[in-house]
C-alpha positions in Angstrom: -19.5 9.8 -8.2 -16.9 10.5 -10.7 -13.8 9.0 -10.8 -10.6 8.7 -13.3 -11.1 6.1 -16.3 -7.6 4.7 -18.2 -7.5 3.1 -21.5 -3.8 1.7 -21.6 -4.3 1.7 -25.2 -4.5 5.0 -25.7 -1.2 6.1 -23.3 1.6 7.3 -25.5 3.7 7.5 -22.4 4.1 10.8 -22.7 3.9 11.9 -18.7 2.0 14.8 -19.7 -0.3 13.6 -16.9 2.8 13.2 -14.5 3.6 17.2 -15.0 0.8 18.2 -14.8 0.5 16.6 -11.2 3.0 18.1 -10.4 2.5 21.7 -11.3 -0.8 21.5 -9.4 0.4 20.3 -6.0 3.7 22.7 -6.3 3.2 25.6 -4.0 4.3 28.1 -7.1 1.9 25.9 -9.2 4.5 26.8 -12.2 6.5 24.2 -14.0 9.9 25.9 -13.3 8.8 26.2 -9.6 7.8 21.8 -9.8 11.2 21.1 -11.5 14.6 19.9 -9.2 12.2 20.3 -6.2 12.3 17.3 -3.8 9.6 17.7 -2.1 7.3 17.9 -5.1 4.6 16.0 -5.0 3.2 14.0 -7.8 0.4 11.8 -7.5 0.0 9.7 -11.0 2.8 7.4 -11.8 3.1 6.4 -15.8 4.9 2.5 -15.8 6.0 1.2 -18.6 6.6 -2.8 -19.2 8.3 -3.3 -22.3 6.5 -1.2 -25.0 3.1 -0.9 -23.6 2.5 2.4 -20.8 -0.4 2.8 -18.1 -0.8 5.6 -15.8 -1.5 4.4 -12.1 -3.3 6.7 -9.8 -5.0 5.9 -6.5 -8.5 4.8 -7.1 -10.6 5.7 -4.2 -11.4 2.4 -4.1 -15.2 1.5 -2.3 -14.9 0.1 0.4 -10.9 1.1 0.8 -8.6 -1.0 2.5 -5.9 1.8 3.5 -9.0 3.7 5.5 -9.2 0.6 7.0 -5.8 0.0 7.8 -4.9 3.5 9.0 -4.5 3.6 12.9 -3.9 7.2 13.0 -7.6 8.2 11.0 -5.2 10.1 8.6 -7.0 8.6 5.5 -11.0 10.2 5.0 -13.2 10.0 2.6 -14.8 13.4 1.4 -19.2 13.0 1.3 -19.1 15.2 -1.9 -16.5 13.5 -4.1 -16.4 10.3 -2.7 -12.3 11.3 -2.8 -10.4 9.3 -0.3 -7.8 12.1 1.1 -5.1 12.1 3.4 -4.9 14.5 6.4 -0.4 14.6 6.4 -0.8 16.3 9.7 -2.2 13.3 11.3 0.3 11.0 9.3 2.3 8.4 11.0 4.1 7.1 7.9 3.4 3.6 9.3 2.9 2.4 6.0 -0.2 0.6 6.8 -2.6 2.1 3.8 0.8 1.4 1.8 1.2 -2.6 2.9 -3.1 -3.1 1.9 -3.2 -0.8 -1.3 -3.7 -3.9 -4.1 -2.7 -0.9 -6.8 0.5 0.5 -5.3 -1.3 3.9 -5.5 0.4 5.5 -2.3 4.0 6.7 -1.6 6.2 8.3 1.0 8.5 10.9 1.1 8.7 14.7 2.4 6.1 17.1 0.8 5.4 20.7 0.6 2.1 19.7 2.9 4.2 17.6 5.5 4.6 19.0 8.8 8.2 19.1 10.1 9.8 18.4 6.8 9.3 14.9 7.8 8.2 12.1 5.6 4.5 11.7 5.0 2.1 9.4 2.8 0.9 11.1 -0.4 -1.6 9.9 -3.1 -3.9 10.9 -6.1 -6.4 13.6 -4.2 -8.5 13.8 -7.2 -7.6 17.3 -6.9 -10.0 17.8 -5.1 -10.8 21.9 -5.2 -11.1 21.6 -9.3 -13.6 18.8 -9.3 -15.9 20.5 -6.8 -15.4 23.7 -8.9 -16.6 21.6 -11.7 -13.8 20.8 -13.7 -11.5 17.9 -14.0 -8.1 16.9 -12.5 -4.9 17.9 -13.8 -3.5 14.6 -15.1 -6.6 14.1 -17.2 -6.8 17.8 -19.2 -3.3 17.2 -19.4 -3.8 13.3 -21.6 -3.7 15.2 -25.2 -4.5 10.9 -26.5 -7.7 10.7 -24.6 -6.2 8.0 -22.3 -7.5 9.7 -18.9 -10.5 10.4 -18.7 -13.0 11.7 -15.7 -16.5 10.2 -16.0 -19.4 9.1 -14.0 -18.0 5.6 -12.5 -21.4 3.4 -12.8 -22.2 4.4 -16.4 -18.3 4.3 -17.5 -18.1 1.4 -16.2 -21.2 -0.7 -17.4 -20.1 1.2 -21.2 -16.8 -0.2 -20.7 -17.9 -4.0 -20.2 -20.4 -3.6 -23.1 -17.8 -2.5 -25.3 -15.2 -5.2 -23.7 -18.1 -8.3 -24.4 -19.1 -6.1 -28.5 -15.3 -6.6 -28.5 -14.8 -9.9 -27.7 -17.5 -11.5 -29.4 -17.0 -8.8 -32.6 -13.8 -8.2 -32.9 -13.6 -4.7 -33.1 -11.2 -2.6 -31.6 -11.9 0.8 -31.6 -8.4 2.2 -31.0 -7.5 5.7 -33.4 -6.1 4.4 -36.5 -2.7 7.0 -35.3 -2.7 5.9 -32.0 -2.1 2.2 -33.3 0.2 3.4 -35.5 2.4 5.3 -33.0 1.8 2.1 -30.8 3.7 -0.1 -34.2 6.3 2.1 -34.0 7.4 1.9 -30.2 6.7 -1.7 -30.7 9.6 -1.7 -33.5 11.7 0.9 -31.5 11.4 -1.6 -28.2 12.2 -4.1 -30.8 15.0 -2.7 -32.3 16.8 -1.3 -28.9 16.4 -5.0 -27.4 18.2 -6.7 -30.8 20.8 -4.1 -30.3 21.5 -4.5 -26.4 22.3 -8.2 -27.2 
């Protein structure tokens, strides 16, 4: 099963990824359409803490707590993707999946997709028609620094600790020489703003 990959330190919290998201779930699926629309929905959330960004998405965890937390069986799990998806019809907005969700991954308001204009829960749905298709989500063609990507999970993921242990016990880092760069340069700008506040 695929899944969505983040290397923190390659985010240049641009929220390309966050536009993107929210093109693709806008009825219009047009940026102009997305914009001043409440009920927009957008799935991938880029948090910043002082000068370092991540993006946070749902992770469609395995086993996942919110499907079992749900009392109303609106959270599912699709056999193909391995995507766990929310049926907003069946939607209680108890807040259950919310409460159990260790990565704050699912919020609550009115969307496009709700039924009654009433508040609904909404996550990351892995965009789910594109991946079957064969391609990958929005957020991650969006990431023009690499940060997202959209991988196999078991072979990212056994990569990933190789490299973390080479890493550790090496010391090399592997980050684009520009991406460090622009990194240095929000660090001095964060810097900078806080010396100035004071």
């Amino acid at each position: 099963m695929k899944r969505i990959f983040v290397d923190y330190k390659k985010c240049l919290a641009c929220k390309a990824c966050e536009t993107a998201c929210a093109v693709r779930h806008h009825p219009s699926g047009t940026l102009i359409g997305a914009l001043d629309d409440r009920k927009t929905e957008i799935d991938v959330r880029v948090l910043g803490i002082e000068h370092e960004a991540f993006p946070l998405a749902c992770r469609h965890c395995d086993p996942a707590d919110c499907l079992s937390a749900c009392p109303s069986g609106a959270l599912g799990r699709d056999a193909e993707t391995g995507a766990v998806l929310i049926d907003p019809t069946r939607c209680k907005a108890c807040a259950m999946c919310a409460m159990v969700c260790t990565f704050d991954a699912i919020s609550f308001k009115a969307t496009h997709r709700s039924p009654y204009g009433r508040e609904v829960a909404h996550k990351c749905d892995l965009c789910i028609e594109r991946t079957k298709d064969g391609g990958n989500p929005a957020c991650v063609e969006a990431c023009h620094s690499g940060a997202l990507v959209y991988a196999e999970y078991d072979a990212t993921r056994n990569k990933r600790a190789t490299k973390s242990l080479r890493t550790y016990l090496l010391g090399e880092d592997g980050v684009p020489p520009l991406v460090e760069l622009y990194r240095e340069l929000r660090r001095k700008e964060f810097a900078r703003r806080r010396g100035s506040e004071e």
